[in-house]
N, C-alpha and C positions, 0 to 999 in steps of 0.2 A: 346593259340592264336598264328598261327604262321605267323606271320611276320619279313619280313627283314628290317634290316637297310641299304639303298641304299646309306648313306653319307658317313658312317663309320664302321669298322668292331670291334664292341667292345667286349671284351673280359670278362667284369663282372666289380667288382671291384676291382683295386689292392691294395686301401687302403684309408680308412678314418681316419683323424687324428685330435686325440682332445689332450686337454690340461688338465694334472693332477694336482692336489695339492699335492699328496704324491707319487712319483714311486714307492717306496717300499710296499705300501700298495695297487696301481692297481696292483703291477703282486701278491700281496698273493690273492687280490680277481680273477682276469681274469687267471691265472696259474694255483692256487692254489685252487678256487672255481667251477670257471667255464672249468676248465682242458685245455684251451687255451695255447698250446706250443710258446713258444718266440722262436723266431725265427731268429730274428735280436735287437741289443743294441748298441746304441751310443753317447758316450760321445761327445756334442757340442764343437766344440772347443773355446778357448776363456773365459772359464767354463759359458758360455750361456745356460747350460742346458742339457738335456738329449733327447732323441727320443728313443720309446722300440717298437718293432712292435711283436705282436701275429697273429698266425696263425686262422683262424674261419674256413677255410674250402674252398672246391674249387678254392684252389689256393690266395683266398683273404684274406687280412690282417685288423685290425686293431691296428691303433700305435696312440701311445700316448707322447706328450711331456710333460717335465717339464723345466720351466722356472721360474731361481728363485726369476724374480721382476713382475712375472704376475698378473694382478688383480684377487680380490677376485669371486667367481662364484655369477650369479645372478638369482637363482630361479622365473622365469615367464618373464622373461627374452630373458635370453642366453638361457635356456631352461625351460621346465613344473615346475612349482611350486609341483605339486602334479601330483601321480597320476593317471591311468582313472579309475573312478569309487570313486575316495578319494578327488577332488576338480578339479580345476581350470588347464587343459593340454596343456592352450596357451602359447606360445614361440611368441619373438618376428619375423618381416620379418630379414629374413637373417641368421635364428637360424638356430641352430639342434636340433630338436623338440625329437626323437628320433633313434635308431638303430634293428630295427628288424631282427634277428638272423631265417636264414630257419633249422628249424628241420624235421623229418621225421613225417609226421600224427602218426606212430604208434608206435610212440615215446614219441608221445606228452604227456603223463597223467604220464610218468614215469620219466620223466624228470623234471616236474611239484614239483610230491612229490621228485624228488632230490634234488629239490631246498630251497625247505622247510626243508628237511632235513639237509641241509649245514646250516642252518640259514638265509637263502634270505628270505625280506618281499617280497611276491610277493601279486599282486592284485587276485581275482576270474580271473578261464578261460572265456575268452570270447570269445564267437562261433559267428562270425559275420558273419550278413546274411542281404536279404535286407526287412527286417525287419521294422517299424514306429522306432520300437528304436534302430535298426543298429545289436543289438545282443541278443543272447538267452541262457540261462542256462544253457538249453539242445544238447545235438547235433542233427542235424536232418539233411536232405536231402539238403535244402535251404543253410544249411553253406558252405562259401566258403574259410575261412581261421579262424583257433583257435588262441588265443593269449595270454598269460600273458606279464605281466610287471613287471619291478621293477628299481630300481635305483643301480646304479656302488657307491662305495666310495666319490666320486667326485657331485653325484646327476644326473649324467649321464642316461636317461633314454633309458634301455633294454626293447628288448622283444623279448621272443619266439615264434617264428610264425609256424602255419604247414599249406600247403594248402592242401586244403580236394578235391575241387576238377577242374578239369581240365579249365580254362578260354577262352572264345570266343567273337566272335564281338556283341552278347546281353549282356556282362559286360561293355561295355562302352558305355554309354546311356545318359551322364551327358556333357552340354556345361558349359565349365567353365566360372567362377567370376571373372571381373575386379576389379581396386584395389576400384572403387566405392563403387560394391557392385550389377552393374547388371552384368546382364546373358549377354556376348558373341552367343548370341542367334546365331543356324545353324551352331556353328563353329565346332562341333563334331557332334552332331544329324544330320546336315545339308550336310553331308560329304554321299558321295558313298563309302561302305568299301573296304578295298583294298584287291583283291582275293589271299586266300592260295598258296603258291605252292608248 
């Protein structure tokens, strides 16, 4: 779908950044598993802790601190207790629910069993489509993005995403939920699309 941003000219992201319990054991898993180059390391001053930033690709980073009076993590919470397809994926408002990693479609099944291979629990692939149950076993036509999951050292939920295939103005069809719980009715459906250029 190609549209412009008229306000701002944004670049991707240059970095999301969470909170470790162990540095040493994010970079043996994000380094050392998931082959993630460090990039940047810095010792807080004041010994307030650390900040490590990894390289994910197109320029954008993910970094992680560690701080050493931080509270403990809270599964269902700060983020998913379990997850999709193994329990309960709610995060609280304000959370980070998860980080969706872009890989290559034809990549995607070999990367899968590398995962497994490392020793990562990962969830089944799931081929999400719009589907009554959102996703299929199978691949097929209708899918528009493949996923696994799994969780970082920290309970931090990953995921492998690949898009399958190209997105347009019949992908967004959905008015969004206020904090109620009704429909914002007309505020997307309701909308004239704005034309390609």
């Amino acid at each position: 779908m190609a549209q412009t941003n008229t306000e701002f000219e944004f670049c991707g992201v240059n970095h999301l950044a969470l909170v470790c319990k162990d540095m040493a054991k994010t970079v043996e898993f994000y380094r050392d598993i998931l082959g993630m180059p460090l990039t940047k390391t810095i010792d807080l001053p004041g010994g307030h802790g650390q900040h490590f930033f990894f390289d994910i690709g197109n320029g954008d980073s993910l970094a992680f601190f560690w701080f050493p009076d931080a509270p403990e993590a809270a599964p269902g919470v700060s983020a998913p207790a379990a997850l999709p397809t193994r329990g309960s994926f709610v995060s609280a408002h304000g959370s980070m629910n998860h980080i969706a990693i872009n890989v290559r479609a034809e990549k995607f099944d070999e990367y899968y069993q590398r995962l497994i291979e490392k020793g990562v629990e990962v969830t089944p692939i799931l081929n999400h489509d719009n589907s009554p149950t959102q996703s299929s076993a199978e691949m097929h036509e209708g899918v528009f993005v493949r996923s696994v999951y799994f969780f970082d050292p920290d309970g931090v939920c990953l995921e492998f995403a690949a898009w399958t295939k190209v997105l347009d103005e019949s992908d967004v069809a959905h008015d969004p939920v206020r904090a109620d719980g009704s429909k914002a009715e007309g505020m997307i459906t309701g909308r004239t699309p704005v034309p390609a250029e």
